[in-house]
C-alpha atoms as a printed R data frame, in Angstrom:
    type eleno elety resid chain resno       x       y       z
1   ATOM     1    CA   UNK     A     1  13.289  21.954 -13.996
2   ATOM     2    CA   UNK     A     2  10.941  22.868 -16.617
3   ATOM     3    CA   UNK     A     3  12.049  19.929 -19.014
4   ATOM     4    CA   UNK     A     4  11.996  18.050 -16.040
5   ATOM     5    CA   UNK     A     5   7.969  18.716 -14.788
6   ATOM     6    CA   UNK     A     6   7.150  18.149 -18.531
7   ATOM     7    CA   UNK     A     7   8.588  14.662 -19.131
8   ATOM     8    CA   UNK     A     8   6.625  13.946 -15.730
9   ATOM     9    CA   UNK     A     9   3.790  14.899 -16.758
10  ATOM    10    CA   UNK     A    10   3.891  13.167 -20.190
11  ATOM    11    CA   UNK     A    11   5.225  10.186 -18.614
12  ATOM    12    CA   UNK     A    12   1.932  10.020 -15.787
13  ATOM    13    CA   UNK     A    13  -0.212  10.476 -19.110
14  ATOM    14    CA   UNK     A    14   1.147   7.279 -20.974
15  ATOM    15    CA   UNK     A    15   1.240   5.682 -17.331
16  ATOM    16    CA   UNK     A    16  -2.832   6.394 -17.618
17  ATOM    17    CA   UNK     A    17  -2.780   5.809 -21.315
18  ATOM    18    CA   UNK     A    18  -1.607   1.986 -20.251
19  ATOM    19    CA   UNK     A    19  -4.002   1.781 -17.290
20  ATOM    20    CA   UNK     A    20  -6.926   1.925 -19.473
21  ATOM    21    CA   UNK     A    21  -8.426  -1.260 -19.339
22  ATOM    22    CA   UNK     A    22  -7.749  -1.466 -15.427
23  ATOM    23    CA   UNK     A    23  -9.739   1.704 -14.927
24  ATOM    24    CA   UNK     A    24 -12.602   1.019 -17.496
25  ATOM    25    CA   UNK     A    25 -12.625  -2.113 -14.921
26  ATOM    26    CA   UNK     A    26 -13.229  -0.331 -12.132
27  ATOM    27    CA   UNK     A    27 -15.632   2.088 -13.536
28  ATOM    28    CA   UNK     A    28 -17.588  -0.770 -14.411
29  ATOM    29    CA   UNK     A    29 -17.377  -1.848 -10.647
30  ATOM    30    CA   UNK     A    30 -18.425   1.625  -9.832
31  ATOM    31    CA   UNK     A    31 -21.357   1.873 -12.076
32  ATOM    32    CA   UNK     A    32 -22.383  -1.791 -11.144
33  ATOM    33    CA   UNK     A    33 -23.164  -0.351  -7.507
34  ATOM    34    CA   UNK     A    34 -25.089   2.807  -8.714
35  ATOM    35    CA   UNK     A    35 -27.301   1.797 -11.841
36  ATOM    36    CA   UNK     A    36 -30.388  -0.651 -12.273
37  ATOM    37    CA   UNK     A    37 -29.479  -3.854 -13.551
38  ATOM    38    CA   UNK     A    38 -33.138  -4.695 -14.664
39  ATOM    39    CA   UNK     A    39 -32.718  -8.291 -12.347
40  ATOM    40    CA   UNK     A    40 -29.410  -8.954 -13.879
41  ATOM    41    CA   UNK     A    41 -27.127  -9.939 -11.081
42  ATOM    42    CA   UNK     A    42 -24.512  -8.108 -10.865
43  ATOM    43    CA   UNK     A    43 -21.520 -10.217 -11.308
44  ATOM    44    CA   UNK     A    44 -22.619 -11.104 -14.856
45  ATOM    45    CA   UNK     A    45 -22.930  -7.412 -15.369
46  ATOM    46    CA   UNK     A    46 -19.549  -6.888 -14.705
47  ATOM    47    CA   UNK     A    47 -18.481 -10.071 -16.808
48  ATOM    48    CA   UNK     A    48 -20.817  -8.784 -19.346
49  ATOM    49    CA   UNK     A    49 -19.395  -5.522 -19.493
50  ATOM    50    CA   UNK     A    50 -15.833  -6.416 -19.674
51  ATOM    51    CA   UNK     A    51 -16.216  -8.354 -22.669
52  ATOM    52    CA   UNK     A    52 -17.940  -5.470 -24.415
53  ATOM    53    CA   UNK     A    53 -15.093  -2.604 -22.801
54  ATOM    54    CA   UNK     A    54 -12.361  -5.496 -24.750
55  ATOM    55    CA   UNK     A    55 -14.480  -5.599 -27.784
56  ATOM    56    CA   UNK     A    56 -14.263  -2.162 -28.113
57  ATOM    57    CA   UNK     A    57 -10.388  -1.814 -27.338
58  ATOM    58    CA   UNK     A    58  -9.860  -4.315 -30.277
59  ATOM    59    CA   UNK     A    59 -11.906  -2.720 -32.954
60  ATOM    60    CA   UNK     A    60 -10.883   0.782 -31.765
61  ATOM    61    CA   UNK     A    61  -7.246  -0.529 -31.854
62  ATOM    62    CA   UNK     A    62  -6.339   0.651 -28.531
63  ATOM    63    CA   UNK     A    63  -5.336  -3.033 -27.878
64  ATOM    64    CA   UNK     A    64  -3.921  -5.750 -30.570
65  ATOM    65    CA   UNK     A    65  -4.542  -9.127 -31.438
66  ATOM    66    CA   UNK     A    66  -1.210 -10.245 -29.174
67  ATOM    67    CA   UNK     A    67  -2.559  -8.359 -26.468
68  ATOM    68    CA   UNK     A    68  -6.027  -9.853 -26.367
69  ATOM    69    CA   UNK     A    69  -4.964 -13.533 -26.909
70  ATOM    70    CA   UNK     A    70  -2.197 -12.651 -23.942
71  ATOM    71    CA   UNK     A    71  -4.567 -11.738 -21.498
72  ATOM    72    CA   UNK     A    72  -7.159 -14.133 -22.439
73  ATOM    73    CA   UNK     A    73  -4.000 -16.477 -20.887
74  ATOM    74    CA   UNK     A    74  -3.773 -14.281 -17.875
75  ATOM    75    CA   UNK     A    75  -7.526 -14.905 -17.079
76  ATOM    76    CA   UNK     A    76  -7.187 -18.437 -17.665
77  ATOM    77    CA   UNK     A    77  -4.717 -18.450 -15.017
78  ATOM    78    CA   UNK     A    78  -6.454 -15.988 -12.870
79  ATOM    79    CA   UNK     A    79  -9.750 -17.897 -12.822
80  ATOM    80    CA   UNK     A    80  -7.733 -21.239 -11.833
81  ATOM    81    CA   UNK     A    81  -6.195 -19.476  -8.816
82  ATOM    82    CA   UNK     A    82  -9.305 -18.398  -8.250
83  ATOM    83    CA   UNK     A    83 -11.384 -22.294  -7.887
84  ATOM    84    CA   UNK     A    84  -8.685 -22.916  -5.526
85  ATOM    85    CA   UNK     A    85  -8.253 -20.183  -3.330
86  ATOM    86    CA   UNK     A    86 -12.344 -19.686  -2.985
87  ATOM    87    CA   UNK     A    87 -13.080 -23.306  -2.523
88  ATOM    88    CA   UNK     A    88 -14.645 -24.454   0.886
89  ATOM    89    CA   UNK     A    89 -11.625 -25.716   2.300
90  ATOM    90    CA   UNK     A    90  -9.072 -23.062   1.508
91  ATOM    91    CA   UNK     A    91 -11.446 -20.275   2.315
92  ATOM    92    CA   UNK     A    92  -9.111 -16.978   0.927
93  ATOM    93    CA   UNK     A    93 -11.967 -14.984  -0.017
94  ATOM    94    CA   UNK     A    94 -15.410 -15.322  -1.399
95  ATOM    95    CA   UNK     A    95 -17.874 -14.081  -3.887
96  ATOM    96    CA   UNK     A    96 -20.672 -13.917  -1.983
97  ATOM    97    CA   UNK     A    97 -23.295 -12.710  -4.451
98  ATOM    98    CA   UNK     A    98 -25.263 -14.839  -7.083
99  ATOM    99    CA   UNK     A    99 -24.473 -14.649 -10.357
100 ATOM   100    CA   UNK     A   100 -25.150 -17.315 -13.711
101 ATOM   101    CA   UNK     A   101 -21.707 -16.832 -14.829
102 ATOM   102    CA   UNK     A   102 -19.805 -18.598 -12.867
103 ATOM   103    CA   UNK     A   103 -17.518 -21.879 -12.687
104 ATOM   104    CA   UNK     A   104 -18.151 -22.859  -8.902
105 ATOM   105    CA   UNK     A   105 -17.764 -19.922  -7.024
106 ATOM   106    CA   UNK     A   106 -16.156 -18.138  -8.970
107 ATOM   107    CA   UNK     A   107 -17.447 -15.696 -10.978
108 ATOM   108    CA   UNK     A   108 -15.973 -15.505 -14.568
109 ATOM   109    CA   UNK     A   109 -15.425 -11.406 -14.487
110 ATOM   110    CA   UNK     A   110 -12.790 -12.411 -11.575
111 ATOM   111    CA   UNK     A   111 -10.593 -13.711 -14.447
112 ATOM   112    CA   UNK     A   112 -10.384  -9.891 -15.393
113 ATOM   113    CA   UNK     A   113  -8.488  -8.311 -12.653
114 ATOM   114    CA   UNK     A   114  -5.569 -10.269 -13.099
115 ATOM   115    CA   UNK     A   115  -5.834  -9.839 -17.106
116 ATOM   116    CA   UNK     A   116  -6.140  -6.021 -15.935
117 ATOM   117    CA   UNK     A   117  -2.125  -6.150 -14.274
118 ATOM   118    CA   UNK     A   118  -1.052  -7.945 -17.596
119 ATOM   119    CA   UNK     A   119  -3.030  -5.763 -20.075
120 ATOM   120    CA   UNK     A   120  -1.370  -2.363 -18.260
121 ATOM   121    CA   UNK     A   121   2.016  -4.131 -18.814
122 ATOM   122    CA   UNK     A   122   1.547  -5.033 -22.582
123 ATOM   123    CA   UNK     A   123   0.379  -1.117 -22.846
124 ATOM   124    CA   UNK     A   124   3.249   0.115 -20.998
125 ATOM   125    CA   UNK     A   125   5.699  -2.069 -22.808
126 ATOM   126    CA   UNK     A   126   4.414  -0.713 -26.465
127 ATOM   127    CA   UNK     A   127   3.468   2.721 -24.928
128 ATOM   128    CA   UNK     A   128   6.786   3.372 -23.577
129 ATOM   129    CA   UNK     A   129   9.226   1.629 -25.767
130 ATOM   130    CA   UNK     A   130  10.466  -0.860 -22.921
131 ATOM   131    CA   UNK     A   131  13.645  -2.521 -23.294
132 ATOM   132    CA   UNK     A   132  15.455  -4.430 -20.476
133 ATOM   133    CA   UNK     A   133  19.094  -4.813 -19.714
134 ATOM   134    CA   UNK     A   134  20.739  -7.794 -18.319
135 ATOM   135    CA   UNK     A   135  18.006 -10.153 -18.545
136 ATOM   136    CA   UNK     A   136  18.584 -13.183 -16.701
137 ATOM   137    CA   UNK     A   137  18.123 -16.232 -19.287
138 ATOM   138    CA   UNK     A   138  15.423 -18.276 -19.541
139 ATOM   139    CA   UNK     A   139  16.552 -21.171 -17.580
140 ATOM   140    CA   UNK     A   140  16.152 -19.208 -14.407
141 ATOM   141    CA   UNK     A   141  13.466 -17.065 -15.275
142 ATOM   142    CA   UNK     A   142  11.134 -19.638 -16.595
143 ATOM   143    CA   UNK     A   143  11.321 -22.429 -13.359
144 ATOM   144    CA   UNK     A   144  11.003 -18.988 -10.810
145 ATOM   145    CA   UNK     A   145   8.001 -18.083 -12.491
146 ATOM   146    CA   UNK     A   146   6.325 -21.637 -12.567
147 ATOM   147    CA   UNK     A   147   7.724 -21.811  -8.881
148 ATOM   148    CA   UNK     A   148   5.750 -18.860  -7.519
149 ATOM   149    CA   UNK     A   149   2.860 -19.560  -9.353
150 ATOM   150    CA   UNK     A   150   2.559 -23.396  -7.781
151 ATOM   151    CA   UNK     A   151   3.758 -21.490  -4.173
152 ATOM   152    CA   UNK     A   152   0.376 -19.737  -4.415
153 ATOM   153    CA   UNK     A   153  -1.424 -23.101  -4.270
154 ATOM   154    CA   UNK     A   154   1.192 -24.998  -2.134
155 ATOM   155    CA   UNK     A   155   1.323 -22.731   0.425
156 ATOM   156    CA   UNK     A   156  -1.953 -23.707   2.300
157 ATOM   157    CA   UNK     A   157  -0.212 -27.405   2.884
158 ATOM   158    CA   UNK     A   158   3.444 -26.849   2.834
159 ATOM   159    CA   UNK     A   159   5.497 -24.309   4.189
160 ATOM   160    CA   UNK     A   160   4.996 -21.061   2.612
161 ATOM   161    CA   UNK     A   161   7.978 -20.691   0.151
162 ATOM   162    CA   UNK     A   162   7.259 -17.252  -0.446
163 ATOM   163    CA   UNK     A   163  10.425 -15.114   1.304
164 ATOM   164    CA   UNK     A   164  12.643 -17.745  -0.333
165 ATOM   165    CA   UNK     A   165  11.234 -17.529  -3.763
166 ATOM   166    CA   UNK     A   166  11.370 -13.526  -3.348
167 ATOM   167    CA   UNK     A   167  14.937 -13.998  -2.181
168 ATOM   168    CA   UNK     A   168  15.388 -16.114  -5.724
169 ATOM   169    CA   UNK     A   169  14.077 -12.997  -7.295
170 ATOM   170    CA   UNK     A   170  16.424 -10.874  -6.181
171 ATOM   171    CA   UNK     A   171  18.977 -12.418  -7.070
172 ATOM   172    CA   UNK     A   172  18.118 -13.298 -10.304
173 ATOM   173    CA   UNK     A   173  17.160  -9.963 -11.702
174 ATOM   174    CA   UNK     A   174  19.562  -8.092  -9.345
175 ATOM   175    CA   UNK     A   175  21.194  -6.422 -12.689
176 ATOM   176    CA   UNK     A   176  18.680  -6.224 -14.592
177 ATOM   177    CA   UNK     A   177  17.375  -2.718 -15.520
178 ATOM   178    CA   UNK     A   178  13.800  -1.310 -17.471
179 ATOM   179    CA   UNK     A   179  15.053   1.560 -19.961
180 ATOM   180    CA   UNK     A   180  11.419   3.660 -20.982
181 ATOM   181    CA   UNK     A   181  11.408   6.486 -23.190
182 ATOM   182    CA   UNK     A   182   9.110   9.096 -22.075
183 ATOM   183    CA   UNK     A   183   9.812  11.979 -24.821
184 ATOM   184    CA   UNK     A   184  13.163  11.926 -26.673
185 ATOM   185    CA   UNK     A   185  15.636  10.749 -23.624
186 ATOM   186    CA   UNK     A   186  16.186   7.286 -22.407
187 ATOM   187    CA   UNK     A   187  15.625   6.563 -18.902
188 ATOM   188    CA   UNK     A   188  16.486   3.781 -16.584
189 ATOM   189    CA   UNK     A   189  15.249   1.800 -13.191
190 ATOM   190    CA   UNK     A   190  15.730  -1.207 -11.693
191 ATOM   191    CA   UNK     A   191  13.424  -3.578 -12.390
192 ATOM   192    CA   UNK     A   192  12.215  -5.082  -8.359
193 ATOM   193    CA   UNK     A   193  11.815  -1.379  -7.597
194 ATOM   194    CA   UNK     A   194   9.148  -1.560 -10.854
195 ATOM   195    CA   UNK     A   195   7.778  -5.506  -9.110
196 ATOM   196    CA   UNK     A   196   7.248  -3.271  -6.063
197 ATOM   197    CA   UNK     A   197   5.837  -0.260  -7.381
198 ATOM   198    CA   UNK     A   198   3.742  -2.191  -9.104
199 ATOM   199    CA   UNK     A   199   2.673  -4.705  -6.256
200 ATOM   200    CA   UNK     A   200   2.060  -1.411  -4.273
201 ATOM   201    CA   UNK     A   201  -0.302  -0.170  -6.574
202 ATOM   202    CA   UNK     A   202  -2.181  -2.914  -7.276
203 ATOM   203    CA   UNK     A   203  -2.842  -3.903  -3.508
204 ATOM   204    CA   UNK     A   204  -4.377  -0.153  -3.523
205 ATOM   205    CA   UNK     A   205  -6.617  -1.080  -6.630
206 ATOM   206    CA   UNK     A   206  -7.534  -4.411  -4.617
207 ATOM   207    CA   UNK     A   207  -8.843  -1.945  -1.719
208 ATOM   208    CA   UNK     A   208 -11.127  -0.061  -4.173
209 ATOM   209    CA   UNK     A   209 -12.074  -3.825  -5.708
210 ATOM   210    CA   UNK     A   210 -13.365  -4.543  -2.156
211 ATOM   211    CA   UNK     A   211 -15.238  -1.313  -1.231
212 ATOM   212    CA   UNK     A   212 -17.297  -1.738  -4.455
213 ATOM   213    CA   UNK     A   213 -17.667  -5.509  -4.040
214 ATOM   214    CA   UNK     A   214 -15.787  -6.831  -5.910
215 ATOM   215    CA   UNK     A   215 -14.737  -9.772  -3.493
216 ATOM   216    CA   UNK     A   216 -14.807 -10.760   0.279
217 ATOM   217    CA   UNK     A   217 -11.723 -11.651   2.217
218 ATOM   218    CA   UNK     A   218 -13.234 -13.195   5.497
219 ATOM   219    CA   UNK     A   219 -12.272 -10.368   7.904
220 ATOM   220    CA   UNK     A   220 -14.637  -8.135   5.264
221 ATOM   221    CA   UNK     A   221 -17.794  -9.947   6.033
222 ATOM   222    CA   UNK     A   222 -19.030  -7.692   8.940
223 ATOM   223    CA   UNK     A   223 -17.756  -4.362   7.781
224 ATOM   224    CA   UNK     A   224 -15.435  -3.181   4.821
225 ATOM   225    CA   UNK     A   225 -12.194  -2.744   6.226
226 ATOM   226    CA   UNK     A   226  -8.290  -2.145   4.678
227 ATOM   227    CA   UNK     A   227  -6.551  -5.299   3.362
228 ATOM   228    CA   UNK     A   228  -4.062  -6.344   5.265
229 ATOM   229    CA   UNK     A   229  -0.651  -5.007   4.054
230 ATOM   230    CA   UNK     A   230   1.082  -8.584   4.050
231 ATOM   231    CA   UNK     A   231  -0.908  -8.925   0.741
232 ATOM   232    CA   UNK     A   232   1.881  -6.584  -0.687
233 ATOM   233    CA   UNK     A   233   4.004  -9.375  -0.917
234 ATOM   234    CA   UNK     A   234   1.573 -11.370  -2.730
235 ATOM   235    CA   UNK     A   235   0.813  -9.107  -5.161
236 ATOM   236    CA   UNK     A   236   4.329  -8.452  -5.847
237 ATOM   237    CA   UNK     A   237   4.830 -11.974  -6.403
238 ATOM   238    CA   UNK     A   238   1.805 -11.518  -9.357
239 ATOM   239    CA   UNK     A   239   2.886  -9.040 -10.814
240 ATOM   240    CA   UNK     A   240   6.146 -10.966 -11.163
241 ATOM   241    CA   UNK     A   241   4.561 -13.695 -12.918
242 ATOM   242    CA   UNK     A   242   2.516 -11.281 -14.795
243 ATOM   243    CA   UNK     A   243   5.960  -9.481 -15.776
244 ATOM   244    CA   UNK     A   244   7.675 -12.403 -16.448
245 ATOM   245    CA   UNK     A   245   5.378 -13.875 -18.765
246 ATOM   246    CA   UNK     A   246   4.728 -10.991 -20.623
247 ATOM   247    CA   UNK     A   247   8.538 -10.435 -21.432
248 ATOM   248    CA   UNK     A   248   8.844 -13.968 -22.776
249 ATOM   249    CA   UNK     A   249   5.738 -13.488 -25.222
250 ATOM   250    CA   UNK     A   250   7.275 -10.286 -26.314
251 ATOM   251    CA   UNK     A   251  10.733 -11.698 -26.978
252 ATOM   252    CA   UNK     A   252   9.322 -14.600 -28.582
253 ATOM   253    CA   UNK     A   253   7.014 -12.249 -31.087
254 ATOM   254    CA   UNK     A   254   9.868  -9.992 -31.501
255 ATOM   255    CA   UNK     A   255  12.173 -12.732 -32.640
256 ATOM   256    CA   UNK     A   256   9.698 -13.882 -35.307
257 ATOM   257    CA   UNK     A   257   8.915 -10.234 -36.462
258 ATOM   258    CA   UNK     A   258  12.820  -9.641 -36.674
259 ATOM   259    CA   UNK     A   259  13.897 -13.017 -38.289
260 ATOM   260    CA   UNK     A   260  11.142 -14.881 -38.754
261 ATOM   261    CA   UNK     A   261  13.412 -18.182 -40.374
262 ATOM   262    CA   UNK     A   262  16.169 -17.871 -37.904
263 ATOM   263    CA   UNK     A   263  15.082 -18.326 -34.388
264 ATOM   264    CA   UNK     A   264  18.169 -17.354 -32.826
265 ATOM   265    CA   UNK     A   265  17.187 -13.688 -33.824
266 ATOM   266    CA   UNK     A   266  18.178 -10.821 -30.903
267 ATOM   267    CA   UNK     A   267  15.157  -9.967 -28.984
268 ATOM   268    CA   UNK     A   268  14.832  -6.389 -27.643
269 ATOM   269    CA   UNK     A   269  16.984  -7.213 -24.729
270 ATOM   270    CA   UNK     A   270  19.944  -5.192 -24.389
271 ATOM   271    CA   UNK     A   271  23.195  -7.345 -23.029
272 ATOM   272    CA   UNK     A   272  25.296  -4.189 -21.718
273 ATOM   273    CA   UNK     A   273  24.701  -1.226 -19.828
């Protein structure tokens, strides 16, 4: 029991350790609310600030070169979801303060929380030595992460294809399984209980996002209030994508760093249980 409490508690520090980014974020958010900005609006504070907290990952070396030009991808992405789903006629949410940096109506920090759910999954994935087992190949995995990603913009003009694209997921990555190390033993877990873990936890960071601010969904506009739970599902369906792409780049990089000639080179996948 004792070895037992101990790898726990080592294994909630590297889970922190790989949240760092994320909760530099929110402190940022936090502080943002509580400290004069000298008349600079907010949202470029936050922008402003998350540049400098990255800066300072890189030249501290908490965070690589892979891992910066990774999530620069993720808020690329992010901030594209983002024109659509705040534009007049869609209507998700809103950023209702003013702010100089900004394409539209979107503020360019909002491009952060989704590199925030990619940059805890490059940290975990170096932090605790993740391998996967029965990966499905990349002729599946590729087209159902494209698919969900379109679904997200699709889904406000054709039917929602969300319960059959989580159905897809299922049973695509049905075998496979996440082995971590924590301290010298090897453990296991299926990866959709990680996708839904993860979802969870990120739907209770988006609560914090919008008590600090952060965005307005439309029911928010009187009075803060929980978000619904049917974003769950949503989120889970990110972090999927986030997941997803992640695990390609870090095949792909580990194929070059193993063979860099041949590029049929064994990534860190493992093929048998």
């Amino acid at each position: 029991m004792g070895a037992f409490l101990w790898e726990f508690f080592v294994f909630g520090v590297k889970e922190a350790r790989s949240c760092l980014f994320a909760a530099l974020f929110f402190s940022i958010l936090f502080l943002s609310r509580h400290i004069p900005l000298c008349g600079l609006p907010r949202y470029d504070f936050i922008c402003l600030a998350a540049l400098a907290v990255q800066a300072i990952l890189l030249i501290a070396r908490l965070e690589t070169k892979d891992e910066a030009l990774t999530l620069c991808a993720f808020h690329a992405l992010g901030v594209a979801l983002e024109l659509f789903k705040t534009h007049p006629a869609i209507g998700s949410w809103s950023y209702p303060e003013v702010g100089f940096l900004k394409i539209g109506n979107v503020p360019l920090y909002s491009g952060f929380m989704y590199a925030a759910v990619a940059s805890y999954m490059c940290q975990a994935w170096r932090i605790l030595k993740l391998e996967l087992e029965h990966y499905p190949p990349y002729l599946l995995s590729i087209p159902l992460c494209a698919a969900i990603y379109v679904n997200f913009f699709t889904n406000h003009f054709l039917w929602d294809m969300r319960w059959p694209l989580a159905a897809a997921v299922v049973c695509v990555f049905w075998r496979t399984r996440v082995c971590f190390q924590v301290t010298d033993r090897t453990r296991k877990m299926p990866l959709l209980l990680s996708f839904a873990l993860i979802g969870l936890f990120v739907w209770v960071a988006e609560n914090i996002s919008t008590f600090f601010g952060a965005w307005v969904y439309p029911e928010q506009q009187a009075a803060w209030q929980i978000v619904s739970v049917t974003k769950i599902s949503s989120w889970v369906l990110l972090v999927i994508i986030s997941f997803l792409i992640v695990a390609e780049l870090k095949h792909m990089r580990e194929k070059r760093r193993m063979n860099p000639v041949t590029p049929k080179a064994a990534p860190r996948i493992r093929t048998a249980a």
